[in-house]
LUMRO-175233 format. One record per residue (C-alpha): z, y, x. Coordinates in pm, 1 decimal. Layout:
// residues N
ATOM         z         y         x
ATOM         Z         Y         X
...
// end
This chain:
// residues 366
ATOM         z         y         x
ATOM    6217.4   15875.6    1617.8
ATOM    6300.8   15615.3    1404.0
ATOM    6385.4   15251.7    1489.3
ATOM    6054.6   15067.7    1478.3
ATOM    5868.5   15342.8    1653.8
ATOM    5847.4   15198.9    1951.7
ATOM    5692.1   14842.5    1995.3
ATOM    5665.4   14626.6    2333.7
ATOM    5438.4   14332.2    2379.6
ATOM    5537.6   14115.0    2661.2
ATOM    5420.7   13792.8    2842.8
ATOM    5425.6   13512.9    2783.4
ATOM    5370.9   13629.2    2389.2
ATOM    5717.3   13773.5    2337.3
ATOM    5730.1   14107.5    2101.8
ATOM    6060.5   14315.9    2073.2
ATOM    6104.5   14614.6    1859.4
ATOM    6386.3   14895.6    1783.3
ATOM    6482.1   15183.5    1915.3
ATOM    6527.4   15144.9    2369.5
ATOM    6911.1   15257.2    2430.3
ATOM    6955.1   15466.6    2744.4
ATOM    7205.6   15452.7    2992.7
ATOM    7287.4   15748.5    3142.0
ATOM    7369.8   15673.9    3531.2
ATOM    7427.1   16001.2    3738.1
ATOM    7263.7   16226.6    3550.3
ATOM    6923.5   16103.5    3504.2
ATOM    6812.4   15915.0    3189.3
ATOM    6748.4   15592.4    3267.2
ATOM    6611.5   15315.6    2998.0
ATOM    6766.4   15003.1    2933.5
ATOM    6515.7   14834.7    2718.5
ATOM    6582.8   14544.2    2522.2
ATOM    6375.1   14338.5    2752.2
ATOM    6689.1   14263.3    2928.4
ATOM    6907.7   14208.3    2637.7
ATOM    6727.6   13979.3    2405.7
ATOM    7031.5   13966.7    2199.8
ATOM    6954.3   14317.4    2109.7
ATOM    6619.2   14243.9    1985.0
ATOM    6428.9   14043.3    1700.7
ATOM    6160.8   13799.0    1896.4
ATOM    5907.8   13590.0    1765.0
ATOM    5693.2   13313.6    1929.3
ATOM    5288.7   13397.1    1986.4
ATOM    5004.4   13232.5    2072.3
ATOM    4845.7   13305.2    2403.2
ATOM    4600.1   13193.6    2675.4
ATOM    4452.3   13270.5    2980.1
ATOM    4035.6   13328.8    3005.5
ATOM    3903.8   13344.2    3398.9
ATOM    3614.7   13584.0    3399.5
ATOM    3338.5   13373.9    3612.8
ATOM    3003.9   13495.4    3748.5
ATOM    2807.0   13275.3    4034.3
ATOM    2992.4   13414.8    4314.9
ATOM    3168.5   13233.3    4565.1
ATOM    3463.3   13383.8    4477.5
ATOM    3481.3   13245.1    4148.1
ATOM    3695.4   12949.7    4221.7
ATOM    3938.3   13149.5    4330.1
ATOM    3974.0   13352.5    4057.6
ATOM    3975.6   13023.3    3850.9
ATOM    4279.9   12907.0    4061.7
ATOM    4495.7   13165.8    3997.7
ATOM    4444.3   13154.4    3639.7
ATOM    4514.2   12805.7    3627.7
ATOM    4829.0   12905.4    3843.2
ATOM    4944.9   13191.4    3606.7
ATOM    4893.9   12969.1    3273.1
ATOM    5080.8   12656.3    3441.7
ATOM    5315.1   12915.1    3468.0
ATOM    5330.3   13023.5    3109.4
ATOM    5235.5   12705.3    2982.7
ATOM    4964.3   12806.9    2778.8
ATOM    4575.0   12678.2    2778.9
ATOM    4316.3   12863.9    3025.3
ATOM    3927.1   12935.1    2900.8
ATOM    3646.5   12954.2    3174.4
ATOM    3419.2   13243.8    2994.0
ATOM    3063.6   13337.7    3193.1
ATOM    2818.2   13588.0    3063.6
ATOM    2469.4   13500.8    3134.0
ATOM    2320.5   13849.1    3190.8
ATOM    1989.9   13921.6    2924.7
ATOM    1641.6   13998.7    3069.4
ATOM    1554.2   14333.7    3218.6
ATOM    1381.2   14540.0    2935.9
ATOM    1015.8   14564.5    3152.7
ATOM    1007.2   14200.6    3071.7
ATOM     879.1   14162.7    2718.0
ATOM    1013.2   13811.0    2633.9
ATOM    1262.2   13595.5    2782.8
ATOM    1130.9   13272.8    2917.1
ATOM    1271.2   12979.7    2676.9
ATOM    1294.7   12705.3    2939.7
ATOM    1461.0   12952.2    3204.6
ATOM    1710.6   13049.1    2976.5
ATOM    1788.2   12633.1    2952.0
ATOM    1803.2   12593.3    3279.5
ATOM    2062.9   12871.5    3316.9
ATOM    2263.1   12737.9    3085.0
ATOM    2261.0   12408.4    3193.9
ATOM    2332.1   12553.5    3515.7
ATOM    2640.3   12729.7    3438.3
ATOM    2769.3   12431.0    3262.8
ATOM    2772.6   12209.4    3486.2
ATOM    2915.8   12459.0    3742.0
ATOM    3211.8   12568.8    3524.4
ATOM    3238.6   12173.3    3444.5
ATOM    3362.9   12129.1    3793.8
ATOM    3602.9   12442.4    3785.1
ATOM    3734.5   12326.4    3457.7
ATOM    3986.3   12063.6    3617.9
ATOM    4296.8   12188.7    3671.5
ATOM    4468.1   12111.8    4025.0
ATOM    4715.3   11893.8    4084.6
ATOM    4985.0   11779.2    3910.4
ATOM    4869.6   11942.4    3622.9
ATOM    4642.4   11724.8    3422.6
ATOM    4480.3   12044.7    3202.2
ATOM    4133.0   12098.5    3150.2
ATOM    3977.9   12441.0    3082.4
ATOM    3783.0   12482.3    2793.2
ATOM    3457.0   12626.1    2869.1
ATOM    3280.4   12940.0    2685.2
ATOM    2916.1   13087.5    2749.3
ATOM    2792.6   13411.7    2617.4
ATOM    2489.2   13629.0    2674.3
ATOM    2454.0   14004.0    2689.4
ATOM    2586.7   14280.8    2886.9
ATOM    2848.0   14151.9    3095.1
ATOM    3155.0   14362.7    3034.0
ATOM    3097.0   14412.5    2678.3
ATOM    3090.5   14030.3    2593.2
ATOM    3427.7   13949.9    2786.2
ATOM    3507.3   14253.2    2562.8
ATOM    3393.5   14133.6    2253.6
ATOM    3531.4   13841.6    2311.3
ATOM    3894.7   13896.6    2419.2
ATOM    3892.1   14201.4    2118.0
ATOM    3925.7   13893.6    1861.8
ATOM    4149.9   13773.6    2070.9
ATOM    4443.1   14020.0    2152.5
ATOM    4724.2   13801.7    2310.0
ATOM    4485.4   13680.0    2566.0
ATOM    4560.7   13760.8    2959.2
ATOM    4223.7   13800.6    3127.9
ATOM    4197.3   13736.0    3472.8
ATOM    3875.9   13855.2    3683.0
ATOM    3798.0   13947.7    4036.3
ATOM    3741.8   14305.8    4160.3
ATOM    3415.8   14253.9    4278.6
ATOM    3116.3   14014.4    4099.5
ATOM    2858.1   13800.6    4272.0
ATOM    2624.3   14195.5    4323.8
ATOM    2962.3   14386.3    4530.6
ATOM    3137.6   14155.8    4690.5
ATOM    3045.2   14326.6    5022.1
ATOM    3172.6   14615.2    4908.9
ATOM    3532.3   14779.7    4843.7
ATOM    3705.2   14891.0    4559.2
ATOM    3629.4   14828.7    4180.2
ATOM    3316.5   14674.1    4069.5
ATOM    3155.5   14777.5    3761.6
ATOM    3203.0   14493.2    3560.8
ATOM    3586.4   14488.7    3640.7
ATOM    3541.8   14887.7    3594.6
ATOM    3401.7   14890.6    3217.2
ATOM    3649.5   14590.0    3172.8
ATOM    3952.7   14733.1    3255.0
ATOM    3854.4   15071.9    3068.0
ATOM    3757.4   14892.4    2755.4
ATOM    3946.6   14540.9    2743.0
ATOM    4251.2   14531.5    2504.1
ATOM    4516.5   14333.1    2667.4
ATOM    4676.4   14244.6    2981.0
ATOM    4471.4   14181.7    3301.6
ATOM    4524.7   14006.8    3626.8
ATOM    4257.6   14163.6    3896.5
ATOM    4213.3   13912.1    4171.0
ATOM    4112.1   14082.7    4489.8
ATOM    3839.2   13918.1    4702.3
ATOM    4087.9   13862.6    4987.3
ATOM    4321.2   13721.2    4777.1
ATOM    4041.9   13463.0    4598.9
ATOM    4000.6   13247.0    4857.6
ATOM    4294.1   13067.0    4877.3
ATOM    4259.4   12711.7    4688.6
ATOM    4603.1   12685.6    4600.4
ATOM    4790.5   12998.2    4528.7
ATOM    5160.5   13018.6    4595.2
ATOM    5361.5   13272.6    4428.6
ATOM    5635.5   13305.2    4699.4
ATOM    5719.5   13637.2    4623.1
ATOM    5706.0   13915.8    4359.8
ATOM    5672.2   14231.9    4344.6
ATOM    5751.9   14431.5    4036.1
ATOM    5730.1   14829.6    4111.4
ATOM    5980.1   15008.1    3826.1
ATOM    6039.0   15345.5    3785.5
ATOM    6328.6   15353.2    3493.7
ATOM    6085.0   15397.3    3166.9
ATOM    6080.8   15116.4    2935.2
ATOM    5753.1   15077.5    2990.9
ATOM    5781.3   14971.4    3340.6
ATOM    6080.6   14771.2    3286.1
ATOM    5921.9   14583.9    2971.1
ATOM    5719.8   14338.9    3204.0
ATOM    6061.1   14235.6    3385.3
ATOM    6058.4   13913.1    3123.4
ATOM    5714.7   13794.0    3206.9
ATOM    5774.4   13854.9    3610.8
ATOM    6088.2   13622.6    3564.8
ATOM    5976.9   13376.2    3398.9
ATOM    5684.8   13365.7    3636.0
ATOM    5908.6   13354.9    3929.7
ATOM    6143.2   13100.6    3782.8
ATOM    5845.3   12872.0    3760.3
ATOM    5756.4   12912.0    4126.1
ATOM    6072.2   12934.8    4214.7
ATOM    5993.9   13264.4    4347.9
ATOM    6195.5   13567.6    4472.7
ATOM    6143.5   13848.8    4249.5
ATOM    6116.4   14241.5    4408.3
ATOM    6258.7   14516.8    4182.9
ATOM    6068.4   14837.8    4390.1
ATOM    6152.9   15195.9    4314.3
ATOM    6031.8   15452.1    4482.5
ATOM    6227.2   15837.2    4451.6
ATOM    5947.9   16068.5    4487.1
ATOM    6020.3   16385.6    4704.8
ATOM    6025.5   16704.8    4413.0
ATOM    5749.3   16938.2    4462.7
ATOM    5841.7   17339.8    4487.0
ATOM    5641.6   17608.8    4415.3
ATOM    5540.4   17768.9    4716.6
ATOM    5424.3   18110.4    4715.8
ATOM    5627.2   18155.2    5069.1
ATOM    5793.2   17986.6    5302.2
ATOM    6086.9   17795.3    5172.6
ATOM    6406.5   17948.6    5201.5
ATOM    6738.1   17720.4    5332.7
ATOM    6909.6   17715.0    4969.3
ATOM    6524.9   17607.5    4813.3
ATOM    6556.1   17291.3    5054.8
ATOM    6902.8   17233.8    5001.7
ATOM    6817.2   17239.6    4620.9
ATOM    6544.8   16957.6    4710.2
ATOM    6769.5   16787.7    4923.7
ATOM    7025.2   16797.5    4598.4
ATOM    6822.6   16642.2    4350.8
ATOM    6631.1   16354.8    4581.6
ATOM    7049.5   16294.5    4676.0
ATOM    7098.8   16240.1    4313.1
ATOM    6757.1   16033.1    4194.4
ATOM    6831.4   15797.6    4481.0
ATOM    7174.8   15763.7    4334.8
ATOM    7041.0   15737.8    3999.1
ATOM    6790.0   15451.5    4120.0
ATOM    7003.2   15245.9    4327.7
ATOM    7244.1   15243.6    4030.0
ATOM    6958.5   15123.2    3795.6
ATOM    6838.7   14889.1    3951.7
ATOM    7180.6   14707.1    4100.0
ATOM    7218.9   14682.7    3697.1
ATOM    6928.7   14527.5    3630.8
ATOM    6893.5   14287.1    3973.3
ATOM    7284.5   14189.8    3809.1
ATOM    7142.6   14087.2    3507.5
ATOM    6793.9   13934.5    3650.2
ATOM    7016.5   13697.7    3872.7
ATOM    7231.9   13569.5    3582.7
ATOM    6896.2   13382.7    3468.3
ATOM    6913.0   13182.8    3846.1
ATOM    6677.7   13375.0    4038.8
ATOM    6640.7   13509.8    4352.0
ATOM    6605.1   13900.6    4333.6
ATOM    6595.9   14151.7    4537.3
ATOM    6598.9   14525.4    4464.4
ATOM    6474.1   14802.0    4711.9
ATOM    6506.1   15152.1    4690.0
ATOM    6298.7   15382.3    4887.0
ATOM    6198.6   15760.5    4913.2
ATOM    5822.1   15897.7    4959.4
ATOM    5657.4   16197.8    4885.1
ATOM    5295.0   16017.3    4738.8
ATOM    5494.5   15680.4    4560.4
ATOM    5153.0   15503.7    4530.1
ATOM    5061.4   15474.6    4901.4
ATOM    5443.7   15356.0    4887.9
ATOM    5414.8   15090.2    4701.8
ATOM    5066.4   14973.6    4817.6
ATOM    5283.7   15010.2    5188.6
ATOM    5541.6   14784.4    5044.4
ATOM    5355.2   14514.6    4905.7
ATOM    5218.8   14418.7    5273.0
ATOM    5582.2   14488.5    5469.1
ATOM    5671.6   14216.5    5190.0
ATOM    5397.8   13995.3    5199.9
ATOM    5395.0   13978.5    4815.4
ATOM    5186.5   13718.7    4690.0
ATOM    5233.4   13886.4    4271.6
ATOM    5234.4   14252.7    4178.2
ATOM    5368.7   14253.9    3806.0
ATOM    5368.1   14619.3    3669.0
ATOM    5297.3   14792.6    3375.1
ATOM    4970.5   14960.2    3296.6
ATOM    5175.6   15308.6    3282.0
ATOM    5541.4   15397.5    3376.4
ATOM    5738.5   15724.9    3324.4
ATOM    5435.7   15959.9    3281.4
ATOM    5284.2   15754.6    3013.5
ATOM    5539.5   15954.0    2768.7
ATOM    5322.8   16246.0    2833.3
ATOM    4943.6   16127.4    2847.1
ATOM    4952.5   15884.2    2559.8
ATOM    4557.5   15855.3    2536.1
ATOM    4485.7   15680.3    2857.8
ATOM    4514.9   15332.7    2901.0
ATOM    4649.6   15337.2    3299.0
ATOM    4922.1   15540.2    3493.3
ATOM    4851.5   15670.9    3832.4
ATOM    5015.8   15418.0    4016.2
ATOM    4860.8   15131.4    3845.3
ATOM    4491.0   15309.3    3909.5
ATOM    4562.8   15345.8    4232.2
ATOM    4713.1   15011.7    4326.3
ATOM    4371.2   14845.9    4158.9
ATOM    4205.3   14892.9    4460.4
ATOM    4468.0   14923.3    4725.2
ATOM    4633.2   14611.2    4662.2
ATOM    4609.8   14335.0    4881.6
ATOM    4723.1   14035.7    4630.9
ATOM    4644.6   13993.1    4299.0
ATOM    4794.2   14246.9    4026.5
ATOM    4915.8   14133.5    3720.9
ATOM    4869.4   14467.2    3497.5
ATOM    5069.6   14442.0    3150.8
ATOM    4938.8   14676.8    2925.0
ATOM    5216.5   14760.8    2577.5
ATOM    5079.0   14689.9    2270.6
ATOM    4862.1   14936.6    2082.7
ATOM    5013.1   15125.0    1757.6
ATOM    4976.4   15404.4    1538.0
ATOM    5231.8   15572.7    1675.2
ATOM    5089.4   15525.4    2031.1
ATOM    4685.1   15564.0    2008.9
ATOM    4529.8   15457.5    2279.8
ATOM    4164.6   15609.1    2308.8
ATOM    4044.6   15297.9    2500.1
ATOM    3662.4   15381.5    2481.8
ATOM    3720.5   15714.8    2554.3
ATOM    3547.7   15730.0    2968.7
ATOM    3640.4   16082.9    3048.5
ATOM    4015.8   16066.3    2934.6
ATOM    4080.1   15674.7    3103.4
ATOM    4240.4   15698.0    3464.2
ATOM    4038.2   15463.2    3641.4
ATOM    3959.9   15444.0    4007.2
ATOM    3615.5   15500.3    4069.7
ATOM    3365.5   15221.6    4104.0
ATOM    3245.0   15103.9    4471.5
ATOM    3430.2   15224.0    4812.3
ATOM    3737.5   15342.6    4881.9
// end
């Protein structure tokens, strides 16, 4: 693979390219991406922003606050975008001074969300579409790729229930950039305080390219950061009971991952604290590493998940925008997840409108 075949986009708007060097550490290959070694890599300076996807649910000031929290962060401006929804097809013609009304209405509502809090003295620009839903916030963040979206899992018609909505659903299979999914639990909170961070890694570059953005983020709260791995237990074929030397084998190689791990990520906590912030790295063994992680989010009472949209097995299923663990955490995680997906190239399609191939969690309960 040549040099430039591989190319990361991070938050906040920072793009590295070359070949990842890998550091071999008891056996296992594990990446060293030059995320953590910027002298390594040629960056340039981008132009972001953060858009809060509103509807007229009482959870949409929450979701507001966190995205004014996130770009006070990154420093970057923050758009309030709400899609009036068009009128049912049994109604032949939309009622002109209705449709006024509406839009006056939503004005004036995202007029008083548009004020950042305190100290900050920003004001959110303010954006109104109409159409479908998900495929204006689509349309719109599609002409705008370094965008960071940030919506709640559930709109003003699910907010009873669990899980993934189906705006959030058709968003997250079809949006282009990064997102950050606000949980209704975690919306209502006026004033959201990134205490602690959690950023699940798994030794791919992939996983370890959003370890920039979760810094910086941290450094601005003043946050401890949370580098979680999690060794999965190695599956054997079973067509009998295991013999002693097949569970010594197991016990051999979870031995020598764990090893491997704890190695990794001492190396990268070492290099993570040289910036001047508070990290912590925890190692841990499971046999299913997504109900792990979801478990280790509430013994830590993180307040930030930061993790990429795929890890280790996204080597293998290039056509699908999430991993496993980042499907699954959508709608297990108790805090807002901040879901960083690499940028698209030739050399990695990513078949975004493609419904049977994306790994999504499925829309409603749980």
């Amino acid at each position: 693979m040549s040099s430039n075949a591989w190319r990361w986009a991070w938050w906040p708007c920072v793009r590295a390219h070359g070949k990842m060097p890998r550091k071999t550490t008891g056996g296992r290959n594990m990446s060293t991406s030059n995320a953590l070694f910027p002298g390594r890599a040629d960056t340039q300076a981008g132009t972001c922003h953060v858009v809060a996807c509103l509807d007229r649910s009482e959870h949409a000031a929450g979701v507001v606050s966190h995205a004014f929290a996130i770009a006070q962060a990154l420093e970057v401006p923050v758009t309030l975008l709400q899609v009036l929804e068009g009128q049912p097809a049994k109604e032949m013609r939309p009622d002109p001074i209705e449709w006024d009304l509406r839009r006056h209405e939503a004005r004036r509502t995202l007029g008083k969300l548009a004020a950042a809090p305190e100290p900050s003295t920003t004001i959110a620009e303010i954006k109104l579409a109409e159409g479908a839903t998900a495929e204006e916030i689509c349309r719109f963040t599609c002409g705008q790729p370094d965008c960071l979206l940030v919506l709640g899992t559930q709109g003003e018609n699910g907010a009873s229930q669990k899980g993934i909505g189906g705006t959030a659903h058709n968003v997250l299979e079809r949006a282009p950039g990064s997102i950050l999914l606000v949980p209704i639990a975690a919306s209502v909170a006026p004033a959201p305080s990134y205490r602690r961070i959690l950023v699940p890694v798994d030794g791919s570059t992939w996983a370890e390219s959003v370890i920039p953005l979760a810094a910086r983020l941290a450094k601005s709260a003043q946050a401890e950061l949370i580098l979680a791995h999690v060794v999965p237990t190695p599956e054997l074929t079973e067509t009998r009971p295991l013999e002693p030397r097949d569970l010594e084998l197991q016990r051999h190689v979870v031995e020598r991952n764990e090893a491997t791990a704890r190695a990794y990520l001492d190396h990268v906590r070492t290099y993570v604290a040289a910036m001047g912030l508070t990290v912590r790295a925890i190692s841990m063994r499971s046999e299913d590493v997504r109900a792990a992680l979801a478990g280790l989010i509430r013994a830590e009472a993180a307040d930030l998940v930061v993790l990429s949209a795929r890890g280790h097995g996204g080597r293998h299923h290039m056509d699908v925008p999430y991993g496993s663990v980042a499907a699954y955490l959508m709608t297990h995680s108790p805090v807002p997840m901040l879901i960083v997906r690499p940028s698209v190239t030739a050399v990695e399609p990513m078949v975004l409108a493609n419904v049977q191939n994306a790994r999504l969690p499925a829309v409603g309960p749980v």
